[in-house]
N, C-alpha and C positions, 0 to 999 in steps of 0.2 A: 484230389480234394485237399489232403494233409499240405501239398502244396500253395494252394489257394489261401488255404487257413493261416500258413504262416507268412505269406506275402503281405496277407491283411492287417497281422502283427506288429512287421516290421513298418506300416503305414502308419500305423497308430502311435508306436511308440514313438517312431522316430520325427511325427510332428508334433507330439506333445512334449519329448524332449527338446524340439529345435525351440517351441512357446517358451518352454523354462526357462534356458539357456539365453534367448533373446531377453527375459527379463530379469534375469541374473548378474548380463554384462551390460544392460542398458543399450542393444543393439537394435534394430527394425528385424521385429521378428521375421517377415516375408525372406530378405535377404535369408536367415538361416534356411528355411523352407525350401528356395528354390537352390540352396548349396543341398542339402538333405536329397531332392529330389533328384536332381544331377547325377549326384552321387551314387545311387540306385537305381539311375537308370542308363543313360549314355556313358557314364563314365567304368560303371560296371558287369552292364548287361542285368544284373537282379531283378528287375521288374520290367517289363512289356507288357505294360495295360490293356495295349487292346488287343496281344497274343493271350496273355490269361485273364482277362474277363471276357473277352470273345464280344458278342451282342450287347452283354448287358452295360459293356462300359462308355458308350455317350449316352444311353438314356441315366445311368448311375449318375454322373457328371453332370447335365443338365435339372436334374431335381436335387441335387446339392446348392446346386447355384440359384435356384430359385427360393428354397429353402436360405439360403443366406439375403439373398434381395428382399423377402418378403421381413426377415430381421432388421431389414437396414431401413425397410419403410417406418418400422415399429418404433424408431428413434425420432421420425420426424414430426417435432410438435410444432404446430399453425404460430404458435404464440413466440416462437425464438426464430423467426423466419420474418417478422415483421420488420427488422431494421435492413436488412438483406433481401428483401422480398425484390425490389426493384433489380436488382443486381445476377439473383438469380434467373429470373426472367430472363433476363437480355443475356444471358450465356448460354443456356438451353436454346433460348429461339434466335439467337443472331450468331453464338460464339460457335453451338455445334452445327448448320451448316454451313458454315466458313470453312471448320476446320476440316469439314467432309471434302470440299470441294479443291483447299489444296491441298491437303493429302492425297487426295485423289493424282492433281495432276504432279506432285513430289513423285509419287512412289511410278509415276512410269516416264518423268521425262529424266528423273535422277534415278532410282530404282532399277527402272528400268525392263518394268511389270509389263505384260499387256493390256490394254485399257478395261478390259473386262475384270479382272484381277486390281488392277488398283482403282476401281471404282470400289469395288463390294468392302477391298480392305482400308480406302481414304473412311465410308461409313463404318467398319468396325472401331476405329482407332476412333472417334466421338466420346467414346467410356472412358469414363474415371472411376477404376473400381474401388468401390464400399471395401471390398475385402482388401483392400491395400489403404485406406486413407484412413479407415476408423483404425485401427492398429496404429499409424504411423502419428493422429492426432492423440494420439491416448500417452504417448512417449513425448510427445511434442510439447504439449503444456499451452496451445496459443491461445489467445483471448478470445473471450466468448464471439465475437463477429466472424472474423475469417475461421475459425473455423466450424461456424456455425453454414456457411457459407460452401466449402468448400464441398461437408459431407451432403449438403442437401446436392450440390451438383454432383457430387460422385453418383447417390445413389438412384437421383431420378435419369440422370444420362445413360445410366444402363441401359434398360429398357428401352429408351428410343436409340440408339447407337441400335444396337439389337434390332429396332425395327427399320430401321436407315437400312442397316443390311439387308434386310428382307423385301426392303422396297426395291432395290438397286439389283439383288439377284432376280426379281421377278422380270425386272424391266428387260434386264439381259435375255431372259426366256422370249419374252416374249419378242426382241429384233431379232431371234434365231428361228424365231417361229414355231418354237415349241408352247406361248401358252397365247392366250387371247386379250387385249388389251383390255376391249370390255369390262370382262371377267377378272381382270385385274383389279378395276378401278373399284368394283363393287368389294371384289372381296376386300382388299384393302380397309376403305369403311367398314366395313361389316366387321372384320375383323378388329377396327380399332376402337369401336362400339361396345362389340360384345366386354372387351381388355378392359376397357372403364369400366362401362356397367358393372359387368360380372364381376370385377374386384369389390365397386362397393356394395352390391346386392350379397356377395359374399361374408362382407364383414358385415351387414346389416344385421343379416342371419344370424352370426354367431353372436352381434351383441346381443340381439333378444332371447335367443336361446339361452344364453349364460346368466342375464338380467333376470329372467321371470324362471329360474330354477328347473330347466329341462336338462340342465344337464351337470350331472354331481363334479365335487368340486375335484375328484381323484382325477375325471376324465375331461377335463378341459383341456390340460397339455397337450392329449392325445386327439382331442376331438381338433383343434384348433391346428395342432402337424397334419394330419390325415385330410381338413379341410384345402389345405395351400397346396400339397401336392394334386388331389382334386380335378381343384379350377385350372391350378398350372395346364396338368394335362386338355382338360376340357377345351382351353383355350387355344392350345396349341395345334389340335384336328383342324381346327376353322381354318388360322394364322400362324405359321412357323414363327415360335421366338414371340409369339406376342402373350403367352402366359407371362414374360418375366414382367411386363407390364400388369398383366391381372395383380400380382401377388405385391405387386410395390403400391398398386392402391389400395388391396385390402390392406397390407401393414399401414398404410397413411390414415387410411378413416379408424381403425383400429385404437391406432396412438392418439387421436383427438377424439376418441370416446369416453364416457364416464364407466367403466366397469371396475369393479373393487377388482379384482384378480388379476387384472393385468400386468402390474408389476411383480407376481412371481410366474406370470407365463413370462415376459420375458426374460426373466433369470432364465429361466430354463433355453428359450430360444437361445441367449447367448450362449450358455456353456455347449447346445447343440452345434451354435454357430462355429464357435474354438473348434471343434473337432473338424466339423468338414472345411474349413477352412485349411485347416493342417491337413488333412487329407487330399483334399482339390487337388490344392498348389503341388503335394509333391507326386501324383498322377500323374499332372499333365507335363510337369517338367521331365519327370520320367518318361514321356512318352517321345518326347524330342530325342530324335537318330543322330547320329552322327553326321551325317551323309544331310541332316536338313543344317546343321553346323557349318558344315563345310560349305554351303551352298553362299552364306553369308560371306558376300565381298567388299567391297571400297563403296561400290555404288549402295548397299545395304547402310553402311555404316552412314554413307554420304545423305542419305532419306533421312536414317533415325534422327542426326545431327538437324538439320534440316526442320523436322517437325517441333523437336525439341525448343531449340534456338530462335525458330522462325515463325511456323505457323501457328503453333499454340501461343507465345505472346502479341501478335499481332490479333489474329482473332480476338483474345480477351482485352485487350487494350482497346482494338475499337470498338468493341458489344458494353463496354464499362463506363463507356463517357456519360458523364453526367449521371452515373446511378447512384451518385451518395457514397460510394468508397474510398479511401483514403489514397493518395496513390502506394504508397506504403503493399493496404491491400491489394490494391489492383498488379504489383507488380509480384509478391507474393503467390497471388491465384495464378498471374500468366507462367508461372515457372512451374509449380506443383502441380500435375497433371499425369497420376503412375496407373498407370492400367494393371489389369490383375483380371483373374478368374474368368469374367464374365468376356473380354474380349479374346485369350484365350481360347475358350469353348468354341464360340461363336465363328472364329476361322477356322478350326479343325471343322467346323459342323459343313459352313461354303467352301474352305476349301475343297472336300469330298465333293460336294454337288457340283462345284464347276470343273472335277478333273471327269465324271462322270460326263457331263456334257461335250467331253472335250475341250475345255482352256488348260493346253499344253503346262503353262506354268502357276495354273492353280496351289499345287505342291508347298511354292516358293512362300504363300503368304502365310501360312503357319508359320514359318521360319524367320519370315519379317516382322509378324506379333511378336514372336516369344522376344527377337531382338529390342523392339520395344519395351516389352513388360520387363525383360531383365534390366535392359539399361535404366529405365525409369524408377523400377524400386533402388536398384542400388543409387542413386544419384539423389531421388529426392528424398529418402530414407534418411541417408546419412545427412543432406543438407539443411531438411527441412526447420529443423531446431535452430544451427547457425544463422541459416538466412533471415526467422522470425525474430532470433534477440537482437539480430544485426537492424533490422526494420523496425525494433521496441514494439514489437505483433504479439510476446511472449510474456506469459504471468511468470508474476515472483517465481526464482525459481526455488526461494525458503520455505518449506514446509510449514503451514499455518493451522492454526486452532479457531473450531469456531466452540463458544461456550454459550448453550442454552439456556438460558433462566437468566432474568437482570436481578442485580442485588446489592448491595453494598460488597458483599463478598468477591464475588464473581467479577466485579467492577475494578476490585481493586486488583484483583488477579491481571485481570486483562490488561490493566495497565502497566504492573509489570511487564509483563509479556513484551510490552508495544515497546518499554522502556528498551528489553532484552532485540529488540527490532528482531523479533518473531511475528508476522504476521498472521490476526487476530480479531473475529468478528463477534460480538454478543447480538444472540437475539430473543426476544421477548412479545408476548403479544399485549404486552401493559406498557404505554408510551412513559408513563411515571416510570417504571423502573430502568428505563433505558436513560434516564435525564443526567445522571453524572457521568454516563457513560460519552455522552452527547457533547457536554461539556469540556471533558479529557480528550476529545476529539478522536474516541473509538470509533471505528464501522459498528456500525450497528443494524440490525432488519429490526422492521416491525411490523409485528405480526405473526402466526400459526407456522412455526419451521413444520410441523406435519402439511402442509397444505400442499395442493399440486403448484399453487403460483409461488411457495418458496423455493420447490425444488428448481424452479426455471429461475427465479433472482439469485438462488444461493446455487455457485457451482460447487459439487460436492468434491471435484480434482482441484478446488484451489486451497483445498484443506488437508492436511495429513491426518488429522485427531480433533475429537469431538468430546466434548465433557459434558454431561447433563448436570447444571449443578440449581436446577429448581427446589422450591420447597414442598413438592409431592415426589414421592419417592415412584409412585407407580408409574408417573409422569414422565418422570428421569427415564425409566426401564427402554417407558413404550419408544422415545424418541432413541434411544441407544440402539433397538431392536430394528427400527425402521432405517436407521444409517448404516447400520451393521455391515450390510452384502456393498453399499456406495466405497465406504473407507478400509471394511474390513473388521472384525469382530474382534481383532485383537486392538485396534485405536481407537473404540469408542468407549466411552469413563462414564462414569459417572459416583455422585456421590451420595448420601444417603446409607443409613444403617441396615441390614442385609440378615434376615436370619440363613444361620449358618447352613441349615437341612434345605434350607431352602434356595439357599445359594447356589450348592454344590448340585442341588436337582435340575436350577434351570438357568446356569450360567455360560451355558453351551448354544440355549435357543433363544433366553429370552433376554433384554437387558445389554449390560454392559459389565466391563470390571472395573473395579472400585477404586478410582482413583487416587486413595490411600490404601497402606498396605492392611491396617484396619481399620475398618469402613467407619467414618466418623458423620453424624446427621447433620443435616442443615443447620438444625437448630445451635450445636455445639459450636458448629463454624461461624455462626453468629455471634453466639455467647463468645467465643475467644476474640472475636473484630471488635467485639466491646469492648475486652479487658484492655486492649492496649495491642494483639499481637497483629504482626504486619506480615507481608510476603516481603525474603530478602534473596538477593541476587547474588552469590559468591561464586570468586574463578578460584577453579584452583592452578597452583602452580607446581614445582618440581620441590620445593621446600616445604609449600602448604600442603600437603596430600590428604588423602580422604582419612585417614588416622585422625590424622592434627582436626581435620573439620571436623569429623563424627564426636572427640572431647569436648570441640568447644560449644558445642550445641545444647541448647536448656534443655530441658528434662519435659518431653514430650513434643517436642518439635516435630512437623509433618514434612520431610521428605519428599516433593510431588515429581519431580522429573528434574534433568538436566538435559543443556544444549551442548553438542558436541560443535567443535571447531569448526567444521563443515556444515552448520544452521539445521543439522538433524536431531530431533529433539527425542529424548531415552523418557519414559516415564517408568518412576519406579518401582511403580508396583506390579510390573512385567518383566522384571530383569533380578538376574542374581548379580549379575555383574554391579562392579564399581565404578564411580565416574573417575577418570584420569587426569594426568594434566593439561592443563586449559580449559578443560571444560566449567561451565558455569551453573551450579547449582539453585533450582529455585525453591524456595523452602517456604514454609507458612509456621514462624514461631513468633515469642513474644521479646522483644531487645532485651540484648545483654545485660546491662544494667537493670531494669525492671527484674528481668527473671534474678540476677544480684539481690534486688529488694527485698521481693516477693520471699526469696529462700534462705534471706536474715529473717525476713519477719514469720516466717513458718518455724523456724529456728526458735527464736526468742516465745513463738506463743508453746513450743514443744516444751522450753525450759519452764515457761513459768505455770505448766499442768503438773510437773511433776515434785513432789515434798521435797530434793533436793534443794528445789529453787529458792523457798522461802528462805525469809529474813528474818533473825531475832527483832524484839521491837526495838530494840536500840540499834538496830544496825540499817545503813540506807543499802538499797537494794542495786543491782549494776546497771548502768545505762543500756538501754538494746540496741541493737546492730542499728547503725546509722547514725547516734549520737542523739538519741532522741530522748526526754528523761518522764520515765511509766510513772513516774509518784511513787510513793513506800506503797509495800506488800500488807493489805489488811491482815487484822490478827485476828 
C-alpha cells in the first residue's frame, strides 16, 4: 500500500512539475510529460502501471480520458464555429475516413501489420487529441480561426476515431465468426443513438436541475463530475468506447446553455483537467516496455513519416476545397495533427482484444501509436508557433491592454499606449464615449465587456493586462473580478479610491489592484486632464537612469507602468523593482514648464500671505515669478 501511495506521489508531482517547467521555459508542456513518463517508467523500471494498479488501471485510464473529453466539449461554443463551420464538417466527414483508410493500407503495406491490426489502428490514428492541441494552442497565440478550427476537430474526432475503432474491431469479429452481423448493425445504431441522446438528455437534466435550485450551489461541482462518469459508464455496457461520445455532447449542449454557474464549474473542470492530463500522459508512457521500443524499425519509422508527410495533408487538402479557408489555414491544419491520450488508451484497450483473439501482432500497434503520439507532439509542439508566424496565422506576439471605461482619460491613455506600439483595446457600452477613441483610430468594442458575446468578440489571450478605469468604482471591481481567473489576478487594475479595511479584506477575491500606487478617483483624474496634465513617454538611458528621472519629476506625478525592451509591460504598482536602461516609462503628470508655473506662483501667493512680504507705502513691491507686475501691496 505505502508503495502504491508513493508511486501516486511521484505521478503527481512530477506532472505538475513537468506543467510548471513547460511554462517556465515556454516549452509544449506534453513533450516534458512524455520525457517525465519515460523516465519513470522504461527507462527506470519505477512504475509499471498495470503490475501496480493491477485491474483498476484501464478502467482508472478510461474515466480520465472521458473526464477530460467531456472538458474539452465544455469549450465548444456554436457561436465561434460559425466562420469554420463548413470547414469543420468536411474534415470530420471526408478528412477522417480518408485518413482511416490510408492509414489503413500505410501501416501494412509499409508497416507492415497484418490487415486485421492495421485496420483497427488506420481508425485509431483519425484523433486529434484535445489533451495535446489545447495546451500546445494556448502557447501558440494563433488567430481566433484556425485555431478555433483545429480544437473543435481535435475534440469532436475523438470520439468518432474511438468509434471507427469499434466499428472496424466488431467487423473483424464478426469475419472470424465470433459475433453476428445482424447484431452488429443494430447494436451499432443503438449504441450511437443512445451516445447522442443520452449526452444531451444528460445535460438537459443538469441544466434544469441547477436552473430551478434542486441542487445547492457547494454541490454542482460534484454533482456535474459524478454525472459524466455516470453516463460515460452507462453508455459503454451498450457500446464499447461510445461514452466518450456521450460525454463530448453533454459538454457541447452544456457550453451553449444559459446557466449562471457554468463558468466556475469549468474553472474547476480545468484545474481537474491539468492534473489528469499530467497524470494520463505520464501512465501510459510509463507503461511502454522496452521490448515494445525495440520492436520499432525502418518500416515503423517508414508509416509514421508516411502519415505524417502524406496522408494527413492530402486528406485535409482534399476534404478543404472550397470551405472558405485561407490556404495559409488549410496547409496549417494539414500539418498539425498530434494525437495524445485518447488514441493512446484506445490501442492498449484493441490491442489486448485482438491479441486475445489471436492477431499475432496485435502487441505491435501500441507501439505504432505511442510512435506516433511521441513523434507528433515533439514535431508539431515545437513547430506549431514557427510555422503560424511563418503563415502570418499568429497574434501580435506584444503583450496588449484592453482598458474598460471610455473617457477623455482613458482615451488619452490609450493613445499613448498605441503611440508606445503597445497593443490596446477600449471598450464601453456608451457609443459617445468611444468617439475620440474612434477618431485616434483605437480598437475599440461596443458594448457590455461583462456580456457572454464579448467574451467571444474580445479574446481574453490577446491581452496581457486589463485596467477598469470607469466612473463607478463597484463597476471597475466587478469587471476586474470577472477577468481575473482569464488574465490572472495579478494583471487586472483598476482605478478608483479604495477604503483601505476594506481593501486589505477583499483584494484577494474581489476586484483588482490599484493601478496607482495610491489609489486616486476618477473624478481626481479628471480634475488633473483638466488642469493641463498629460501622459508622457520617457526611455531611459545609461546616463538618464531612474535617479536622474525620479528628480526630474513634478511633485505628485503618477508613475503607472513601464515597457521593457522586450514589449513586456512592468506596472508599478506590483513591483518593488526599478525600471533600467532602455526601458520606457509611462507617467501621468502635469509639463515641466506649467508644474515651473504653478510652483512660482504657489511660491509668490506663499510670500505674499506672510507680513514679511509687505511693502512700506513708499516702497513698490517685487515683481512675481514670471515677470509678471501684482500692483502695490494695499496698506
Amino acid at each position: 500500500m505505502d508503495d502504491i501511495v508513493l508511486k501516486l506521489a511521484v505521478i503527481g508531482a512530477a506532472g505538475i512539475g513537468a506543467q510548471w517547467l513547460a511554462w517556465k521555459l515556454q516549452l509544449p508542456a506534453i513533450v516534458l510529460l512524455l520525457a517525465a513518463g519515460f523516465v519513470a517508467g522504461p527507462a527506470t523500471g519505477f512504475l509499471d502501471p498495470a503490475a501496480d494498479f493491477g485491474t483498476a488501471y484501464r478502467p482508472m485510464v478510461s474515466i480520465a480520458v472521458a473526464i477530460i473529453l467531456f472538458e474539452g466539449g465544455l469549450t465548444l461554443n456554436l457561436r465561434e464555429i460559425r466562420e469554420t463551420s463548413t470547414a469543420v464538417r468536411r474534415i470530420i466527414m471526408y478528412a477522417g475516413p480518408l485518413t482511416w483508410a490510408m492509414a489503413a493500407l500505410a501501416a501494412h503495406h509499409i508497416g507492415g501489420l497484418s490487415w486485421p491490426t492495421a485496420i483497427v489502428l488506420g481508425a485509431i490514428l483519425v484523433v486529434t487529441g484535445p489533451t495535446v492541441i489545447i495546451p500546445l494552442l494556448r502557447q501558440a497565440q494563433l488567430d481566433a480561426r484556425p485555431a478555433s478550427l483545429l480544437r473543435w476537430e481535435a475534440i469532436v474526432n475523438d470520439p468518432i476515431g474511438a468509434l471507427f475503432a469499434v466499428l472496424a474491431f466488431e467487423v473483424i469479429m464478426v469475419q472470424a465468426g465470433l459475433h453476428q452481423a445482424d447484431n452488429l448493425a443494430v447494436l451499432i445504431v443503438f449504441g450511437f443513438a443512445l451516445a447522442v441522446g443520452g449526452g444531451w438528455a444528460a445535460a438537459r437534466l443538469i441544466v434544469w436541475s441547477f436552473v430551478n435550485g434542486h441542487v445547492p450551489e457547494y454541490l454542482k461541482a460534484p454533482v456535474l463530475l459524478a454525472t459524466v462518469v455516470a453516463v460515460y459508464a452507462a453508455t459503454n455496457m451498450v457500446l464499447e468506447e461510445a461514452g466518450l461520445l456521450t460525454v463530448t455532447v453533454m459538454g457541447l449542449v452544456l457550453a451553449n446553455s444559459r446557466i449562471a454557474s457554468l463558468t466556475d464549474m469549468r474553472r474547476f473542470k480545468e484545474t481537474i483537467t491539468t492534473l489528469l492530463v499530467s497524470g494520463v500522459f505520464i501512465i501510459l508512457t510509463a507503461s511502454l516496455s522496452l521490448d515494445d521500443i525495440r520492436s520499432l524499425d525502418l518500416s515503423a519509422a517508414l508509416f509514421v513519416a508516411g502519415l505524417l508527410l502524406v496522408i494527413r495533408p492530402v486528406a485535409v487538402m482534399l476534404a478543404t476545397v472550397r470551405s472558405g479557408l485561407t490556404i495559409q489555414e488549410r496547409i496549417l491544419t494539414s500539418w498539425i495533427a498530434p494525437r495524445g491520450v485518447v488514441a493512446v488508451a484506445v490501442s492498449g484497450l484493441f490491442g489486448t482484444l485482438l491479441a486475445d483473439v489471436g492477431v499475432a501482432d496485435a502487441g505491435r500497434m501500441v507501439a505504432f501509436t505511442f510512435a506516433v503520439v511521441v513523434t507528433t507532439i515533439v514535431l508539431h509542439g515545437f513547430t506549431l508557433a514557427p510555422l503560424a508566424k511563418f503563415l502570418k496565422l499568429r497574434k501580435a506576439a506584444k503583450p496588449g491592454i484592453l482598458i474598460v471605461g471610455g473617457s477623455r482619460w482613458s482615451t488619452a491613455l490609450a493613445r499613448k499606449l498605441k503611440e508606445a506600439e503597445v497593443p490596446v483595446m477600449l471598450a464601453d457600452q456608451n457609443w459617445n464615449h468611444l468617439t475620440e477613441a474612434r477618431l485616434a483610430s483605437i480598437p475599440v468594442y461596443f458594448g457590455e465587456v461583462l456580456s457572454e458575446s464579448a467574451h467571444h468578440a474580445i479574446d481574453p489571450k490577446s491581452f496581457s493586462s486589463l485596467i477598469a478605469a470607469g466612473d463607478n468604482d463597484a463597476y471597475n471591481a466587478l469587471v476586474c473580478t470577472d477577468f481575473g481567473p482569464e488574465l490572472g489576478r495579478s494583471h487586472v487594475f483598476q482605478i478608483g479610491r479604495i477604503d483601505e479595511k476594506a481593501r486589505q479584506a477583499l483584494n484577494f477575491t474581489l476586484g483588482g489592484r490599484s493601478l496607482t500606487k495610491e489609489p486616486v478617483s476618477f473624478h481626481d483624474l479628471r480634475e488633473k486632464l483638466l488642469d493641463g496634465w498629460t501622459f508622457q513617454l520617457t526611455r531611459l538611458t545609461d546616463e538618464y537612469g531612474w535617479a536622474a528621472y525620479e528628480a526630474s519629476r513634478p511633485e505628485g506625478a503618477l508613475i503607472l507602468l513601464w515597457i521593457k525592451p522586450s514589449g513586456a509591460i512592468v506596472f508599478a504598482a506590483t513591483t518593488s523593482n526599478t525600471p533600467g536602461a532602455n526601458d520606457r516609462i509611462l507617467s501621468f503628470a502635469i509639463p515641466k514648464d506649467e508644474a515651473r508655473a504653478e510652483a512660482a506662483s504657489k511660491t509668490a501667493r506663499k510670500a505674499e500671505s506672510t507680513p514679511a512680504a509687505k511693502t512700506a507705502p513708499d516702497q513698490k513691491p517685487l515683481a512675481a515669478a514670471g515677470g509678471t507686475d501684482q500692483g502695490k501691496t494695499p496698506q
